[in-house]
N, C-alpha and C positions, 0 to 999 in steps of 0.2 A: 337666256338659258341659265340653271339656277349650278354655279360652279362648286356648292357647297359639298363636303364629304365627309362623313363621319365614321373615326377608327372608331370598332366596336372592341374597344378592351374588354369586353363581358365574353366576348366569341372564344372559344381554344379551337385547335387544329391540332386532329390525330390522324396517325398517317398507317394505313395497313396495307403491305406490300406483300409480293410471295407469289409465287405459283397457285396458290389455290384461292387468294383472295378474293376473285372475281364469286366463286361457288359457295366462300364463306358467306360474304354479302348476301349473296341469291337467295341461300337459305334461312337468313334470320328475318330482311326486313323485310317492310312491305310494300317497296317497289321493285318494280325489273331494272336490276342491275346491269344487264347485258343491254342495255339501250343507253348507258352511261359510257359515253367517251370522249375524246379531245375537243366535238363539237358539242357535246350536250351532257348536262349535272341534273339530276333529280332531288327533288326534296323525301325523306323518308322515313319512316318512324321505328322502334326494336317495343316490338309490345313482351306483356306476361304471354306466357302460355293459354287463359284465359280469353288472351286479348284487349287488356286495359293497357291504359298508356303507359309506359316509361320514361320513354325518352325521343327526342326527334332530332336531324341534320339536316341538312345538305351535302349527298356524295358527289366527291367530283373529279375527277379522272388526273392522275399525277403520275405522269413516268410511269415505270410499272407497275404502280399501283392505284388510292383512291385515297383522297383529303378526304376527311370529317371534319365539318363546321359544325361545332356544336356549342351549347351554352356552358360557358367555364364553370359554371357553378356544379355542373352535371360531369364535366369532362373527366376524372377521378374513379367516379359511378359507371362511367359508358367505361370508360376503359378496363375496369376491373371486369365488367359483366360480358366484354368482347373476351377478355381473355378466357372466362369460364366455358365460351362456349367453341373455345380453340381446340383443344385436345390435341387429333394429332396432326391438323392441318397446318400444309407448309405456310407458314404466313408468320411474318412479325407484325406487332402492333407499335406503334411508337405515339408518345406525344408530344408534339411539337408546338406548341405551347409558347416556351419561351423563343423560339423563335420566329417564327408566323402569327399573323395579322392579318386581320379581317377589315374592309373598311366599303363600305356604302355610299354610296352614290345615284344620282337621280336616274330616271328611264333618259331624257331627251338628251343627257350627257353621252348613255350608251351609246343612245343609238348615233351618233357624233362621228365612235370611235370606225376606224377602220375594218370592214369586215364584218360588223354586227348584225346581227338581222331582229325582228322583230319576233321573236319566240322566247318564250318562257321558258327555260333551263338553258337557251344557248348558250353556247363558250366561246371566247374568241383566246387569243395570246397576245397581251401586250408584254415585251420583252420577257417572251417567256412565262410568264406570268397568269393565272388564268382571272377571266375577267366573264361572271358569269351575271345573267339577267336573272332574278330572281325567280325560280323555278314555279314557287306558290302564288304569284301573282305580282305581274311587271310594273306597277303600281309603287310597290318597295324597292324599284329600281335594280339597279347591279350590285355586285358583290366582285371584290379584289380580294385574293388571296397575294397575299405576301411577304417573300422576308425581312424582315423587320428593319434590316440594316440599308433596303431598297427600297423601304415605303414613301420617303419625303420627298428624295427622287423624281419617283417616279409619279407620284403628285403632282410636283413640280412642273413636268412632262406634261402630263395632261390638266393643267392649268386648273386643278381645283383646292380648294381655300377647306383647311380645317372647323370645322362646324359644332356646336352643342351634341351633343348624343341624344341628350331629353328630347330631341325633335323629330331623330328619326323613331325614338320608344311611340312620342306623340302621335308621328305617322301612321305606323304601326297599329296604334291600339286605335284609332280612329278608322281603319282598312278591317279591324276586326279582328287580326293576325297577333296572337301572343306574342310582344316582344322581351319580357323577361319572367322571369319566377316561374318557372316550369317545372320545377319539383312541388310546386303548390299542388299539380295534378296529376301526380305520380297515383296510381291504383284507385284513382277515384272515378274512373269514367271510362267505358272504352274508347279505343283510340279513332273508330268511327265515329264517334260523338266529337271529336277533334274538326271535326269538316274536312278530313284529307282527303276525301273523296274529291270538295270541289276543289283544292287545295293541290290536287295531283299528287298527291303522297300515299295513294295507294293501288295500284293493280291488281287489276279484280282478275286479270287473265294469267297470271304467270300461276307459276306451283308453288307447292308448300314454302311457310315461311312460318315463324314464332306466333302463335295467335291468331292462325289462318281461319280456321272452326270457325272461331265465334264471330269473326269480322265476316265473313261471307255468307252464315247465317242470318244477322243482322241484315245483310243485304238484302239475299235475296229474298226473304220473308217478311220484308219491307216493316222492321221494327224497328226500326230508326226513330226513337220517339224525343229524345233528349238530342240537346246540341249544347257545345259551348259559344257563348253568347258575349259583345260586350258590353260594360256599362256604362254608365255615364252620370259621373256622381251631381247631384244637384245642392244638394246641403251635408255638412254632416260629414262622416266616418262609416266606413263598410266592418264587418267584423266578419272574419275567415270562418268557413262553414255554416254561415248563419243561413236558416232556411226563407225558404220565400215564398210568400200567400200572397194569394187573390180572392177573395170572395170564400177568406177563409180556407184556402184551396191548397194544399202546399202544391206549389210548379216551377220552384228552382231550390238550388243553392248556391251560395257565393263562395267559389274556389279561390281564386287569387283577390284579396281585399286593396292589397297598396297599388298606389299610383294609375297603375292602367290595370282595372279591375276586369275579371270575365266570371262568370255563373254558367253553371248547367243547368238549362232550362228545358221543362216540358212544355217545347213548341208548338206539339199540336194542342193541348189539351185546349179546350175552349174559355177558361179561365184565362187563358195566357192574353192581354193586350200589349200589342211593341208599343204602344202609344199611352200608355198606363203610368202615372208617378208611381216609384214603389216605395213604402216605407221600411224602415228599417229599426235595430235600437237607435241607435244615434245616427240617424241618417236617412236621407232619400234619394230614388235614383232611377233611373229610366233605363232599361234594356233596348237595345239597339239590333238590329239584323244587318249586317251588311252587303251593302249593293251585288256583290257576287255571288251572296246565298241567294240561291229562290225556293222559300219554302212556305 
């Protein structure tokens, strides 16, 4: 069993509590909130009104209220843009940040722990503490929320060894799953071209939410033509926005360029091969589908 665990110093943790919290949630993202509780965290996204992407988490059920695991880099942005849509509901937002830590761990470790079961967003509590299987695919393993002053602890406890972070990014962006730089795809793309569909970050059955329109259009009118995709550099350097031909054809462009690189690509189009070197300015690179998309 592979004991390794990586604190995600990139993660923040925001905390929104209140009487109305559960109905704020309901109505922005675009999961069902009301199936988030002591057993079970959803992955979720806060689109434009349009419906393109902004931002993504994981909600997870905390006392009377609900963590947000989001990208630190974004945590600042989500917070300001949760307060705008506060007015007059009872709810504080808090960021807790400096206090709470995020840290990952593998599926066979979970399932180890006491009480675990084998579902995607389960929750369990160790000391309190929630300990969740990674909502979008169990593959990235679990998720420990924690504070900070009880993380080594508690580690300790469950016998796992501090690890490289580039490993679980590696993991990550080989599974297909953006692990960092997610403001690279802020309003470029809608958040169904995200894969949250098969990602479970979105509910097609609940009501209204921020960007509802266009995402169930897409749906159900089966225009889903673009996805984001990863790469996989072969030689060379990627350059941010640079578009992508085939046969002369433009059928992508390259959104996040560093390290674990992804492109929006037109998957159907017939120009598109996943088995295609692509060239680039200074660079080549093969586009990937991963094993849980079927398209």
């Amino acid at each position: 069993m592979n004991n390794s665990v990586y604190i995600l110093h990139d993660r923040a943790i925001l905390y929104i509590n209140g009487i109305d919290s559960k109905n704020f949630l309901q109505n922005l993202l675009t999961n069902d909130i009301s199936k988030v509780n002591n057993n079970f965290s959803c992955f979720a996204s806060l689109l434009t009104p349009q419906g393109k992407f902004l931002y993504e988490f994981i909600v997870v059920k905390h006392k009377s209220g609900y963590f947000i695991d989001c990208e630190k880099s974004q945590s600042e942005e989500i917070f300001k843009q949760l307060n705008t849509y506060k007015i007059r509901s009872k709810i504080e937002i808090l960021n807790l940040s400096n206090e709470f830590v995020v840290a990952s761990f593998g599926y066979e470790k979970y399932m180890s722990i006491e009480n675990s079961k084998d579902i995607e967003g389960f929750t369990i509590k160790y000391r309190e503490d929630p300990i969740i299987l990674d909502p979008r695919n169990k593959a990235l393993g679990a998720r420990l929320i924690i504070n900070l002053e009880k993380l080594y602890l508690s580690l300790k406890k469950l016998n796992l060894k501090d690890d490289k972070i580039e490993k679980y990014y590696s993991h990550s962006h080989k599974l297909g799953i953006v692990p960092k730089n997610l403001n690279k795809l802020q309003n470029k793309l809608f958040g169904i071209e995200c894969n949250y569909e098969e990602l479970s970050g979105i509910d097609f059955k609940k009501g209204c939410y921020v960007g509802q329109e266009n995402t169930a259009r897409i749906k159900l009118k089966n225009k889903l033509s673009k996805r984001l995709l990863p790469i996989e550099i072969i030689s060379g350097k990627l350059n941010e926005n640079e578009r992508i031909y085939s046969n002369d054809i433009e059928i992508g462009r390259i959104l996040i360029n560093e390290e674990y690189p992804f492109a929006l690509v037109k998957f159907k189009d017939k120009n598109f091969n996943k088995n295609q070197i692509f060239k680039c300015q200074s660079g080549s690179f093969k586009i990937f589908i991963p094993e849980w998309l079927e398209i």
